[in-house]
Backbone bond lengths (Angstrom), bond angles and torsions (degrees), N, CA, C in turn:
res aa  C-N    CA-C-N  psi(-1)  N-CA   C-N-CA  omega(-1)  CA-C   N-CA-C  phi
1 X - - - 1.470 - - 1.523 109.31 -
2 X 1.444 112.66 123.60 1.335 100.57 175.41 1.670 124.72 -72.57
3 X 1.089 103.20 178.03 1.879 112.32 -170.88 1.484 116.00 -76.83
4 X 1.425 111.24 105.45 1.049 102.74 -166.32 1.754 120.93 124.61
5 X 1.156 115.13 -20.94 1.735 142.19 -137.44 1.444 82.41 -95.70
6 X 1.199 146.44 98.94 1.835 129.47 152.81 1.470 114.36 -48.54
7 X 1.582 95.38 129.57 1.734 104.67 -166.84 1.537 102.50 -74.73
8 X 0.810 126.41 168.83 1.296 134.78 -172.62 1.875 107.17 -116.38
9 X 1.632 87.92 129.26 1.785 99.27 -170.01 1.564 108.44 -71.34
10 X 1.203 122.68 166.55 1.587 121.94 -146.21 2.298 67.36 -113.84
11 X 1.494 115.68 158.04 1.212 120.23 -162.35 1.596 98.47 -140.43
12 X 0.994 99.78 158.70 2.369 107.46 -164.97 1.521 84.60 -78.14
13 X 1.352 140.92 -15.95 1.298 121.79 173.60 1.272 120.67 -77.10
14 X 1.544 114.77 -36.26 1.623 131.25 170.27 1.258 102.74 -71.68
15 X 1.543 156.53 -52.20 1.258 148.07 149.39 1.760 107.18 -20.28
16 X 1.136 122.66 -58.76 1.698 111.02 174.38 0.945 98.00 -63.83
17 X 1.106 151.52 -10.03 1.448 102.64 -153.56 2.026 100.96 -125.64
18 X 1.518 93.26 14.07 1.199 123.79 163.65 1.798 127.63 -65.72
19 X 1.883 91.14 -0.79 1.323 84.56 -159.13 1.433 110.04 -96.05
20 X 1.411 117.58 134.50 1.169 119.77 -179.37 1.906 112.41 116.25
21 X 1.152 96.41 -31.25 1.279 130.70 -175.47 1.585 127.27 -60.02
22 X 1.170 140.11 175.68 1.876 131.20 160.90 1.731 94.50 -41.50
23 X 1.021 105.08 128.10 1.968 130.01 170.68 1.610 85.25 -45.56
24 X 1.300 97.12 146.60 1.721 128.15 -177.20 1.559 88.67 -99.64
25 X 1.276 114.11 124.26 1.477 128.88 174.82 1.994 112.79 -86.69
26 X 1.043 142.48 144.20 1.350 127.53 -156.25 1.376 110.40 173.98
27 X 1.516 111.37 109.04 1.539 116.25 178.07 1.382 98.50 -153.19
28 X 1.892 98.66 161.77 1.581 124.25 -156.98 1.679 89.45 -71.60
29 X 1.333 109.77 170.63 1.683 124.03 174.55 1.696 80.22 -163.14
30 X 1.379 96.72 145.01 1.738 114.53 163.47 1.821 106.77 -138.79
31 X 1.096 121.13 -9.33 1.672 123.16 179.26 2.165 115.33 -127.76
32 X 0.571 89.12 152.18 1.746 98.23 -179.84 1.317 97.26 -42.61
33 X 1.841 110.79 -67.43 1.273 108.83 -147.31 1.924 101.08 -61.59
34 X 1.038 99.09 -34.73 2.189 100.01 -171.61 1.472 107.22 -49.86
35 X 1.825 94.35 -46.45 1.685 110.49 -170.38 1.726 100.88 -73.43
36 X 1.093 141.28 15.53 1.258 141.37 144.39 1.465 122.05 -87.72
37 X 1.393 108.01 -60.51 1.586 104.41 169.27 1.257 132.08 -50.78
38 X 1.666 102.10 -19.44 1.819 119.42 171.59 1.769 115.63 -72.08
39 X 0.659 76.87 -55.53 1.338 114.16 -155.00 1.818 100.94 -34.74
40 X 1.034 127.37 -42.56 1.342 147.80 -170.58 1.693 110.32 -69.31
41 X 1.500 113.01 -56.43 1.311 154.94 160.24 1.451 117.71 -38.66
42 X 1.372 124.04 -34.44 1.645 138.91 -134.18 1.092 105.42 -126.95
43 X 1.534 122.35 142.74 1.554 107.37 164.74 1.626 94.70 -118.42
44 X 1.697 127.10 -6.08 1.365 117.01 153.97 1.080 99.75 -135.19
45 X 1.637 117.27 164.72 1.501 151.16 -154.65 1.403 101.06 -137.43
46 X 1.856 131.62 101.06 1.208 126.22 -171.15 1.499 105.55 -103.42
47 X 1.643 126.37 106.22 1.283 99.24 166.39 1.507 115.82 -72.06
48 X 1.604 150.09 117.15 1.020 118.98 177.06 1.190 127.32 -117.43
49 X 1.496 134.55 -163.06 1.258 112.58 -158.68 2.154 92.17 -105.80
50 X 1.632 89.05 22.73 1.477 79.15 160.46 1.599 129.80 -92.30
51 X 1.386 105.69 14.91 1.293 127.14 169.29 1.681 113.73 -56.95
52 X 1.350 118.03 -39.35 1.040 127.99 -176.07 1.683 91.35 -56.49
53 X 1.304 134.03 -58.59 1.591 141.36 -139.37 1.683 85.68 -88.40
54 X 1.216 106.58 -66.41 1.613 98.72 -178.57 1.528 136.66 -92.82
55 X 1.391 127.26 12.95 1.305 133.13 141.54 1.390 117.63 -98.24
56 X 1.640 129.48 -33.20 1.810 120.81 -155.03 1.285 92.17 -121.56
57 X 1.902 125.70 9.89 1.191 93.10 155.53 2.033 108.58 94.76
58 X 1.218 106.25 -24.92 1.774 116.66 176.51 1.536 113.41 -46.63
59 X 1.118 117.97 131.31 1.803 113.02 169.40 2.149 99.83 -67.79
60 X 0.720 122.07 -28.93 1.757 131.79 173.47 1.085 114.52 -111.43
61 X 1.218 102.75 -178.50 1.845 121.50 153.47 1.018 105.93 -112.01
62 X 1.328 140.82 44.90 1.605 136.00 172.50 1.541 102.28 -100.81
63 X 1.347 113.63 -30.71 2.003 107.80 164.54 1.367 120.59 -89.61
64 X 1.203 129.47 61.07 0.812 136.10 -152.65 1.536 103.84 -130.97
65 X 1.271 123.61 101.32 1.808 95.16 -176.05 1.494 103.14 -132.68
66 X 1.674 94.93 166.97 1.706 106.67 -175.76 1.506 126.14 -36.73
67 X 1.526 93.47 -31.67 2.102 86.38 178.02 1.542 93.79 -71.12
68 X 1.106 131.43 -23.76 1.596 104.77 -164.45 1.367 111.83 -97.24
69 X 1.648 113.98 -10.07 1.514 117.44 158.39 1.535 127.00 -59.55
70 X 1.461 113.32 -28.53 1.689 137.71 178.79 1.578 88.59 -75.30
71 X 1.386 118.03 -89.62 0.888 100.25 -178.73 1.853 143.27 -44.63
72 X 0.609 124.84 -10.24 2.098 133.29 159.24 1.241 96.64 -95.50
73 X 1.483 143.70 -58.15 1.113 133.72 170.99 1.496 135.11 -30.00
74 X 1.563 113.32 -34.95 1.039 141.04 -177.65 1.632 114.05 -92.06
75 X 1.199 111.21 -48.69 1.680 117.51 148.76 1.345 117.68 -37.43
76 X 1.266 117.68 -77.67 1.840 122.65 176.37 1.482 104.21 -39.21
77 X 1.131 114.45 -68.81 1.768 117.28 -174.93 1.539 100.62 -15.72
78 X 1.796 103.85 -72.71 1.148 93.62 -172.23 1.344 132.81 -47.26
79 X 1.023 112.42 -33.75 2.064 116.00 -165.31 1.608 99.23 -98.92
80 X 1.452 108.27 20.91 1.850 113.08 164.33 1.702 120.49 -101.22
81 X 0.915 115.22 134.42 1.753 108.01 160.40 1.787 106.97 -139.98
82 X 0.942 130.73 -22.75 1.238 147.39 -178.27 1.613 116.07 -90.32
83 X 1.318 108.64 -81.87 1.594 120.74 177.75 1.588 130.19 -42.86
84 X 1.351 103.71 130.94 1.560 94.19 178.15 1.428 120.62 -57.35
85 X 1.606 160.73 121.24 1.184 141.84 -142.79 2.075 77.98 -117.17
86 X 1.484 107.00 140.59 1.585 116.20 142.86 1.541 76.30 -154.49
87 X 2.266 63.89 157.89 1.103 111.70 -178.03 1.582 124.96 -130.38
88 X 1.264 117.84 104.39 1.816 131.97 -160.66 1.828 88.62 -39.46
89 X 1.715 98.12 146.71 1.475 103.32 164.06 1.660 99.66 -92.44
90 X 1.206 117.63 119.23 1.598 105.80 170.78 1.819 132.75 -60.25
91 X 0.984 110.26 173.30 2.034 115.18 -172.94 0.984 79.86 -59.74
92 X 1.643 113.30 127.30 1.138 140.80 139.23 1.103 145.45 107.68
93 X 1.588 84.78 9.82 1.697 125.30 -163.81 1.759 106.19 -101.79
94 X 1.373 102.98 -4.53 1.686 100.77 -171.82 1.651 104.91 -150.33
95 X 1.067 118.74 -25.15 1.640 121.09 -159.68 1.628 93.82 -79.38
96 X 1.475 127.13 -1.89 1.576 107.07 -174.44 1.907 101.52 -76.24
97 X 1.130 116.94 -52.09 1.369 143.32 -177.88 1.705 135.44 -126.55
98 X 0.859 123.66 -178.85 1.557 118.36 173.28 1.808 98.87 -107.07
99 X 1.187 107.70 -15.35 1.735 110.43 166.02 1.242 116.65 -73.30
100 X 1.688 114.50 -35.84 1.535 103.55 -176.57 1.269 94.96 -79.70
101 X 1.146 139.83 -44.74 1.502 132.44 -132.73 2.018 73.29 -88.86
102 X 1.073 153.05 -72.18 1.656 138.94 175.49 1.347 95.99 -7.92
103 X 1.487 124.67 -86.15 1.525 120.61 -159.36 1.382 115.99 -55.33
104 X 1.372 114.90 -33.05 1.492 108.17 -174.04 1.628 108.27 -75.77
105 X 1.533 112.84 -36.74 1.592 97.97 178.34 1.323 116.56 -81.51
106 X 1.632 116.46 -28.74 1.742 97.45 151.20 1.242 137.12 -21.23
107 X 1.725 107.09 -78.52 1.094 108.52 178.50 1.446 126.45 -71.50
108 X 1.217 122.18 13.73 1.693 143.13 169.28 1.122 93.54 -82.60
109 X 1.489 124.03 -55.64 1.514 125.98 -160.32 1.927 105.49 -73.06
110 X 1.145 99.01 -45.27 1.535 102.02 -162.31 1.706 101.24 -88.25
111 X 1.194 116.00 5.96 2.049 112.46 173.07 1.376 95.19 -126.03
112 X 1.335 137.13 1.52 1.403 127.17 159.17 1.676 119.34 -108.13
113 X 0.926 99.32 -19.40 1.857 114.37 -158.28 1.449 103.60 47.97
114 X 1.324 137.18 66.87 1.338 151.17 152.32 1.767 113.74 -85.40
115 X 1.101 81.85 129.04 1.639 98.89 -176.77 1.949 122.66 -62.10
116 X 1.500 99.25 -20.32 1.515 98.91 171.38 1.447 110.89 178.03
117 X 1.343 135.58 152.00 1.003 139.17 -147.08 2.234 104.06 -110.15
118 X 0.940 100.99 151.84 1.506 96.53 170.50 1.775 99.77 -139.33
119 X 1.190 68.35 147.66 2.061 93.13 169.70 2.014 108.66 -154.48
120 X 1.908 79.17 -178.79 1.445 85.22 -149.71 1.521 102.75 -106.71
121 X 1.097 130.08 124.75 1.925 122.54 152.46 1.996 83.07 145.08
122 X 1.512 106.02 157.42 0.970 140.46 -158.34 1.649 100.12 -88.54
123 X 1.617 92.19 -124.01 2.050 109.26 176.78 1.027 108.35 -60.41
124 X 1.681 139.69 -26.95 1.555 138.20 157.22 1.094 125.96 -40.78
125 X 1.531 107.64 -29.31 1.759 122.68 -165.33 0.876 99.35 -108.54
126 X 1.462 154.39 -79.76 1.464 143.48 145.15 1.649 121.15 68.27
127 X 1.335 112.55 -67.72 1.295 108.60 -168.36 1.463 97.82 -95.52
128 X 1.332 123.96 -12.67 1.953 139.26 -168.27 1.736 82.26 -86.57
129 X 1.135 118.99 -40.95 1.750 106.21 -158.98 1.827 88.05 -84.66
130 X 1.190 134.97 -40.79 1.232 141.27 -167.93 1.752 106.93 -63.32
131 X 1.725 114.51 -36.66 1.291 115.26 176.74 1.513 111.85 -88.51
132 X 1.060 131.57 -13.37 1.480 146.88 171.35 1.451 96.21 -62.55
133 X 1.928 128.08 -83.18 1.009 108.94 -140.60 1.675 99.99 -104.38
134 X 1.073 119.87 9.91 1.612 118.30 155.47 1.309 109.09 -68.93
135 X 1.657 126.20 -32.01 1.653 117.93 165.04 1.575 104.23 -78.78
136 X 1.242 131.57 22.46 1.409 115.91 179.03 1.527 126.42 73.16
137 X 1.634 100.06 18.34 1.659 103.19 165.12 1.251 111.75 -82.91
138 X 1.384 148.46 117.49 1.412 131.06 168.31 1.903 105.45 -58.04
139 X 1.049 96.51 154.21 1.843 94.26 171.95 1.307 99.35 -134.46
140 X 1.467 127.02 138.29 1.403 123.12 150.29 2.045 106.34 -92.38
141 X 0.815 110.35 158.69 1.461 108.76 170.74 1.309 135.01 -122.99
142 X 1.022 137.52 -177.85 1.635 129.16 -156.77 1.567 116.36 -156.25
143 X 1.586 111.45 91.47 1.587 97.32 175.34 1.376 121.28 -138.62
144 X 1.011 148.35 160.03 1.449 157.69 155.81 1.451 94.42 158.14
145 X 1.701 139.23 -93.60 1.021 145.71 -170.86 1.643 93.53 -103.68
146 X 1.364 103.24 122.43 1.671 105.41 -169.33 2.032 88.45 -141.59
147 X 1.680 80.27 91.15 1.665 94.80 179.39 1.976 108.31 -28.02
148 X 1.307 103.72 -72.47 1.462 89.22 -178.82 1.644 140.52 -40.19
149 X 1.154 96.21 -2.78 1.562 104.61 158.28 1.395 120.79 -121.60
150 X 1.371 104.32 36.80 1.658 119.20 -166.91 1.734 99.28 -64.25
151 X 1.811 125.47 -27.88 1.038 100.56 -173.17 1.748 122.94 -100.02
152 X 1.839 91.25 9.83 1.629 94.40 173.85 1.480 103.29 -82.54
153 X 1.187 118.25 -7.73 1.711 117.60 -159.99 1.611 95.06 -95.00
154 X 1.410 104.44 -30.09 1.569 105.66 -178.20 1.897 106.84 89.18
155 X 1.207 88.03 42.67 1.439 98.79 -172.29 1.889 135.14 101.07
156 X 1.490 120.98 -169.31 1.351 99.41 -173.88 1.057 104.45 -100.02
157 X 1.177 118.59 91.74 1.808 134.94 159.17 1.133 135.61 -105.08
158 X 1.287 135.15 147.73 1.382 168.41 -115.11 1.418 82.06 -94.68
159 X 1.507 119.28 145.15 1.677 110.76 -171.59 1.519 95.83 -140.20
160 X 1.219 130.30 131.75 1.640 130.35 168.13 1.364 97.60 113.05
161 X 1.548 144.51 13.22 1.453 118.66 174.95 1.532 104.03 -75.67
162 X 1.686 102.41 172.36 1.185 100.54 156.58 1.713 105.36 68.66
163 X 1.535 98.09 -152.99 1.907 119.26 -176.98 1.547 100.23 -61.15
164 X 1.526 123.82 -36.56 1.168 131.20 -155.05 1.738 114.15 -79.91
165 X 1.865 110.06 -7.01 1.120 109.94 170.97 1.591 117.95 -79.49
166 X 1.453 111.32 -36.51 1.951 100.80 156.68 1.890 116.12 -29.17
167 X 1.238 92.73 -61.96 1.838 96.50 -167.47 1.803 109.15 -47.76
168 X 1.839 90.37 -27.74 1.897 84.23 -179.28 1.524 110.89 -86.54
169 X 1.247 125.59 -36.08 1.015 128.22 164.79 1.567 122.22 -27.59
170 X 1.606 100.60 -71.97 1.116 107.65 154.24 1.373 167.73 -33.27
171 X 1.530 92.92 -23.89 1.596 128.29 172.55 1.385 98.63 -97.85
172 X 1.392 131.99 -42.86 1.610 127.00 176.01 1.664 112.36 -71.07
173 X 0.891 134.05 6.67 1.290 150.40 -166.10 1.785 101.83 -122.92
174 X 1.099 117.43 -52.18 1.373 128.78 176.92 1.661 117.35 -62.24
175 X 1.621 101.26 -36.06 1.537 109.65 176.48 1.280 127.21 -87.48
176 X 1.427 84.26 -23.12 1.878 80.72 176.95 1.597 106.11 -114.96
177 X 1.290 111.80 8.67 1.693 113.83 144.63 1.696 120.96 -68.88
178 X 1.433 98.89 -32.77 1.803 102.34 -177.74 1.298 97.83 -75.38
179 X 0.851 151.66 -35.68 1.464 167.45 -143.05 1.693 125.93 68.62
180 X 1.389 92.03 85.92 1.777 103.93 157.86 0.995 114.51 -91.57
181 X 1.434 116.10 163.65 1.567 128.28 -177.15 1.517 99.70 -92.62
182 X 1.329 131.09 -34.36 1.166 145.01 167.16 1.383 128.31 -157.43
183 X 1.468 132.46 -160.49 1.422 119.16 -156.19 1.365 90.79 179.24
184 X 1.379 116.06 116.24 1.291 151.03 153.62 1.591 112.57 -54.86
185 X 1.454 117.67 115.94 1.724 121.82 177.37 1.326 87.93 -127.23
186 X 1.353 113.88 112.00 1.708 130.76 154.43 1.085 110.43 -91.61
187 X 1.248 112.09 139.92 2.088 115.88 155.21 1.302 112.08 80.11
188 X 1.128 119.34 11.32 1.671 118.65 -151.36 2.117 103.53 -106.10
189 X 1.312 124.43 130.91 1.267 92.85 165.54 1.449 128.37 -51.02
190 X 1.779 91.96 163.08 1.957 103.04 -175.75 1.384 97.86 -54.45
191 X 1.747 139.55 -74.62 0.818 157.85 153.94 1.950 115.86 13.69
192 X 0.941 112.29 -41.60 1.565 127.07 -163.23 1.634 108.34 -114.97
193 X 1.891 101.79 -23.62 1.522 98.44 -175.68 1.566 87.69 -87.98
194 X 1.092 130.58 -31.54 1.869 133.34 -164.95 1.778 81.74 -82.24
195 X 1.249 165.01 49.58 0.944 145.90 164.22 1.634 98.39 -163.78
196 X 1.664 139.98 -11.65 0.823 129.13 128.68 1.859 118.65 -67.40
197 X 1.090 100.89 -24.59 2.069 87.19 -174.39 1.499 92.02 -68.09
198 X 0.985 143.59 -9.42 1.606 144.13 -150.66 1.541 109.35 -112.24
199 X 1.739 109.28 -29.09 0.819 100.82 -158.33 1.792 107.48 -101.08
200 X 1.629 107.01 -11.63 1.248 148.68 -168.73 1.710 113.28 -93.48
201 X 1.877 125.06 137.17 1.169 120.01 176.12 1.408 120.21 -99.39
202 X 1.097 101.12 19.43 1.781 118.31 -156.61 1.319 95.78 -136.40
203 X 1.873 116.11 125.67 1.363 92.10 177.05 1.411 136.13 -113.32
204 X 1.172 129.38 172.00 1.660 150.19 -129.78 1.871 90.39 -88.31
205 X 0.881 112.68 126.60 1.763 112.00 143.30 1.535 130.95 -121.00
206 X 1.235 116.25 119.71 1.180 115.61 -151.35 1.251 127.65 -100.70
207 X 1.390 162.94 103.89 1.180 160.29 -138.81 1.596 99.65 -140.56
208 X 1.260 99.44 98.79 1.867 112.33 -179.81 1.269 83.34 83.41
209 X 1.279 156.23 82.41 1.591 133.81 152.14 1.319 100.66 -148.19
210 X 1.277 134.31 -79.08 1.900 131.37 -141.36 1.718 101.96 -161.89
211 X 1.329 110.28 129.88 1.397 104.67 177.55 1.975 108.94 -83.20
212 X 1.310 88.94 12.01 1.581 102.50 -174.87 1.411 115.60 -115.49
213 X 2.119 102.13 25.53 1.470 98.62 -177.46 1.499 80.64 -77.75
214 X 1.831 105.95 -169.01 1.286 136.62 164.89 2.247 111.46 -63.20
215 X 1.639 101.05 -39.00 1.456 95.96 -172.89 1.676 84.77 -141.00
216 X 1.149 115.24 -176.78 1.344 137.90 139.31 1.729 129.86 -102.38
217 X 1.036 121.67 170.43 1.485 107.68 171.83 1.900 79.47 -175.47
218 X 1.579 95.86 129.73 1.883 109.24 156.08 1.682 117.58 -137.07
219 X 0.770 115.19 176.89 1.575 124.13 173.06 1.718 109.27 -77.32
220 X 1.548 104.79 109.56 1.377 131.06 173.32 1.752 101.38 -21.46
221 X 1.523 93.58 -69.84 1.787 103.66 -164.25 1.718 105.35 -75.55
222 X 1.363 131.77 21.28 1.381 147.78 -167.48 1.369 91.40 -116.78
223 X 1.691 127.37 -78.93 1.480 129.54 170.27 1.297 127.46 -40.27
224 X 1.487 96.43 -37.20 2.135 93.32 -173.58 1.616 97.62 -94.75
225 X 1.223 116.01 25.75 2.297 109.57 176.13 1.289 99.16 52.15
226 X 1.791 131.24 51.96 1.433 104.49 160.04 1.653 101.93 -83.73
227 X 0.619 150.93 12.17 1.703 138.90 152.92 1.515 115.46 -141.93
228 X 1.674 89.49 128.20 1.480 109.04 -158.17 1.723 91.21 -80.50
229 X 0.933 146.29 -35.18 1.419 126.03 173.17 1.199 121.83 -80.58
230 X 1.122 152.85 26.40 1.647 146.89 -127.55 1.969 81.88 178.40
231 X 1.608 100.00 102.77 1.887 113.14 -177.29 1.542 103.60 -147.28
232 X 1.299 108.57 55.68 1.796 89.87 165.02 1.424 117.43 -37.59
233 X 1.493 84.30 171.82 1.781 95.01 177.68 1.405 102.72 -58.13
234 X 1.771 100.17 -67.29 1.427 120.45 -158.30 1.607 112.60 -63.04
235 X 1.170 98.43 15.22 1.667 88.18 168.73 1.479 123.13 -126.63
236 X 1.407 112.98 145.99 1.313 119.36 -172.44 1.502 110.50 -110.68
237 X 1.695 118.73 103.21 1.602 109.86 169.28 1.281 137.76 -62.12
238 X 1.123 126.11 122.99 1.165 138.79 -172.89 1.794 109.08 -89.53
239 X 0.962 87.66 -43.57 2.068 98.12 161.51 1.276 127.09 -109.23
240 X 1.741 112.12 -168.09 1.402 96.85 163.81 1.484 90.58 -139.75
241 X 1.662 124.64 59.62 1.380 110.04 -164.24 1.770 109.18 -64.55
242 X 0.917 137.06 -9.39 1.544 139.73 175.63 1.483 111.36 -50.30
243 X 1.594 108.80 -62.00 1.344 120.58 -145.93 1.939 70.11 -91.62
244 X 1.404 149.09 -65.51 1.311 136.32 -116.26 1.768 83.35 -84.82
245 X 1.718 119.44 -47.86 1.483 113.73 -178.32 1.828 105.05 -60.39
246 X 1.107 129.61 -38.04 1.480 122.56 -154.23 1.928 79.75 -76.84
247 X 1.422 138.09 -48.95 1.269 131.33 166.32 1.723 115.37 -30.42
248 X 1.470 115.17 -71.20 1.143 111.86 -166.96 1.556 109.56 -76.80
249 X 1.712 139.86 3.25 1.314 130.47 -175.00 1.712 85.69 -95.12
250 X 1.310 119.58 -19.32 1.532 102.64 174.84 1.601 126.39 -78.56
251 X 1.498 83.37 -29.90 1.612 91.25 170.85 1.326 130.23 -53.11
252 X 1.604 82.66 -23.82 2.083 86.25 -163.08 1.970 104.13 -103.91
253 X 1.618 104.96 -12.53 1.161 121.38 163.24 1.864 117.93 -68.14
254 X 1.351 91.48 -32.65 2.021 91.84 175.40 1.498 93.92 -83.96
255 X 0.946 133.79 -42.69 1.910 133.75 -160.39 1.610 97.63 -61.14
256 X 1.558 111.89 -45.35 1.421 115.30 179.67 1.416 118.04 -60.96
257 X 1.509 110.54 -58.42 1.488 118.94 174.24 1.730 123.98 -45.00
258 X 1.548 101.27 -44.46 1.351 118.26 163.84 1.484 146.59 -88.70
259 X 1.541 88.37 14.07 1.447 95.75 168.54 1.523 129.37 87.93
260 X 1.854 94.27 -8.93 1.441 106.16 -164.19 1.398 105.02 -84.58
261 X 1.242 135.75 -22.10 1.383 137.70 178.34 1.449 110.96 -113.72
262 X 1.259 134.29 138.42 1.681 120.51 16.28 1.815 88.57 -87.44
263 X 1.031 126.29 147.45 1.473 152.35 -174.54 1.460 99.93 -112.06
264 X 2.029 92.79 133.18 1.822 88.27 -178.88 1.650 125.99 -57.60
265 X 1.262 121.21 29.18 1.575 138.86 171.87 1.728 101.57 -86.21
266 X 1.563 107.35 -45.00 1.262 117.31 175.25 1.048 144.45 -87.34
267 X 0.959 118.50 7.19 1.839 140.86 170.68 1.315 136.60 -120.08
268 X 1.461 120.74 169.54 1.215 102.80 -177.65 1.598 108.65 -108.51
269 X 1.216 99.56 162.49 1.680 121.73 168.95 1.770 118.22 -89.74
270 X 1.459 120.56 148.62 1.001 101.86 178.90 1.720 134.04 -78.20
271 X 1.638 96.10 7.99 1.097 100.87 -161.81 1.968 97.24 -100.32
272 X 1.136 120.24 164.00 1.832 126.06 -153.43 1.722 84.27 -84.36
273 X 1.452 140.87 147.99 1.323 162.30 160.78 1.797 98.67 -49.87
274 X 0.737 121.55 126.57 1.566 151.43 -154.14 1.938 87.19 -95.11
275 X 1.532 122.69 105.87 1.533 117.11 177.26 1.096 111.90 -69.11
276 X 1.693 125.70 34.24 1.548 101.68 152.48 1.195 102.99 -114.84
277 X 1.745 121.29 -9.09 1.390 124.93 -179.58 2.135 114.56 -58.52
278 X 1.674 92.02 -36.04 1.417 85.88 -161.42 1.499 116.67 106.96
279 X 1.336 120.72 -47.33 1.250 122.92 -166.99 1.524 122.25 -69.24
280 X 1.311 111.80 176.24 2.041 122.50 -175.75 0.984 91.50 -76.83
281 X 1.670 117.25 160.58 1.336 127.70 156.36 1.889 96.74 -75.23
């Protein structure tokens, strides 16, 4: 690309048509600065409404609401030029009707400038994903373990064993009949996610599921170890930011106690910064 050249954003039509194809790379961002370091790396950018659990602190994503999706939504935008950006409709924002869930991803779409909206549930969702993108919402969709119904499931459990892999089947069949661009399988065995991507024209991203989905996608602050107690299965660290930041906030906690910081490196003099130095007055 030449210098200078604006990169060109990756689009929910180029995501389909991904399927089958090199794995779709895909992780959460909730702040500018993450959605920059992503951004390069990514062929999607998830704001999701797991922001609630890992920025505000929520035991769920069930408190989670649309102003605070705009707002992170609107953060990421910025630190994107490349990545496809969606942004989850949160509980409660779509399941009344296929009218509410229109206005709410509108106005998702038009206060973030995000390229397409995702939500959660299978044959339930169906006719909501069908009135969405016949008005020109793209939808990605989301089923097997679909946290917002974490308390019909009776918690975060494994979804599709057994009799219960028909019902997923079924829901992946249902979503990308309404028309999704793709479809999110969490929690699901390997076994059932490699036999929905197969069975499906739209492709699979998998979080806990099959190294034989279409993409992957996990939670940013899950991959880089920002919390040293908190290790799903399905995730693989790539860092250990927990243990290396909880290291360096002590460091800078003894420097304080001891006098060693701010160090005359760190302060100013009364005399004005010399213009070949560079430095503040």
């Amino acid at each position: 690309m030449s210098v200078g050249r604006k990169m060109r954003a990756v689009t929910p039509p180029q995501v389909a048509e991904r399927k089958g194809g090199v794995p779709l790379v895909c992780l959460t961002a909730y702040t500018t600065p993450v959605a920059r370091l992503v951004d390069p790396h990514c062929d999607v950018v998830l704001v999701g409404d797991s922001v609630g659990m890992v920025l505000h602190g929520l035991e769920s994503t069930l408190g989670v609401t649309l102003d605070m999706m705009i707002l992170h939504g609107r953060a990421v935008r910025r630190g994107l030029s490349r990545a496809l950006l969606v942004v989850d409709l949160p509980f409660g924002t779509y399941e009344e009707s296929p009218e509410q869930a229109f206005r709410n991803a509108a106005r998702l779409m038009a206060e973030t400038d995000c390229a397409a909206v995702k939500l959660e549930g299978g044959v339930a969702m169906a006719d909501t994903i069908a009135f969405l993108t016949a008005r020109g919402i793209p939808v990605m969709a989301h089923i097997g373990l679909t946290p917002q119904s974490v308390h019909a499931f009776g918690g975060y459990k494994v979804q599709g064993r057994g009799e219960a892999a028909e019902r997923v089947l079924d829901d992946a069949r249902a979503v990308a009949d309404a028309g999704a661009f793709s479809v999110v399988l969490e929690k699901i065995p390997a076994d059932l996610a490699r036999e929905v991507t197969r069975a499906i024209p739209i492709p699979t991203i998998g979080i806990g599921a099959s190294v034989d989905c279409d993409g992957q996608i996990l939670v940013v602050d899950d991959m880089l170890g920002a919390f040293a107690e908190f290790r799903p299965k399905f995730v693989k660290r790539y860092a250990d930011h927990a243990v290396t930041a909880s290291e360096a906030i002590g460091a800078y906690a003894d420097d304080v106690r001891e006098r060693r910081f701010p160090a005359a490196e760190h302060v100013f003099s009364d005399e004005a910064a010399s213009p070949v130095s560079g430095g503040a007055a």
